[in-house]
C-alpha positions, 0 to 999 in steps of 0.5 A: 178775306175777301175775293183776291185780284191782281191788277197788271199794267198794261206794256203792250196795246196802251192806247187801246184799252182804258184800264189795266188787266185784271183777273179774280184769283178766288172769292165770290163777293160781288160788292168786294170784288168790284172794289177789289178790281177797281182798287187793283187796276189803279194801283197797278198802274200808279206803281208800273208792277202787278198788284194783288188786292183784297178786302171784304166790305161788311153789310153796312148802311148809311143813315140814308140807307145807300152804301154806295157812297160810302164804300166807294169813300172808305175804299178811296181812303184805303187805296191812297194810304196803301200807294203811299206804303207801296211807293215806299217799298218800291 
């Protein structure tokens, strides 16, 4: 597993931030927290509630040999796939 944040949206002080909050729980990964953070606060404020998110990416490399891409990618496809079961529950 990997580090665990939660997104919240934001009720009060809309206008003056441009992202929701969000916070680490636990983990240590810097490349899965980042992705980990943005996948949260998008999610938390697509759905209106707190969201808590995880995921451990792997050392993988492109033929290039930039990963940047190409997680950023694979965490795109994740997040819409992960919204659409949430807009389901909710």
């Amino acid at each position: 597993m990997g580090p665990l944040l939660v997104g919240m949206p934001r009720k009060s002080y809309q206008g003056g931030f441009s992202s929701p909050a969000s916070s680490k729980l636990v983990g240590l990964n810097e490349i899965s927290e980042s992705i980990s953070r943005e996948m949260a606060s998008r999610l938390s404020l697509k759905v209106a509630f707190p969201v808590l998110a995880s995921c451990c990416v792997p050392e993988a490399t492109s033929a290039s040999g930039d990963t940047s891409g190409l997680l950023q990618e694979a965490a795109l496809v994740v997040e819409e796939h992960t919204l659409g079961i949430l807009q389901d529950v909710a």
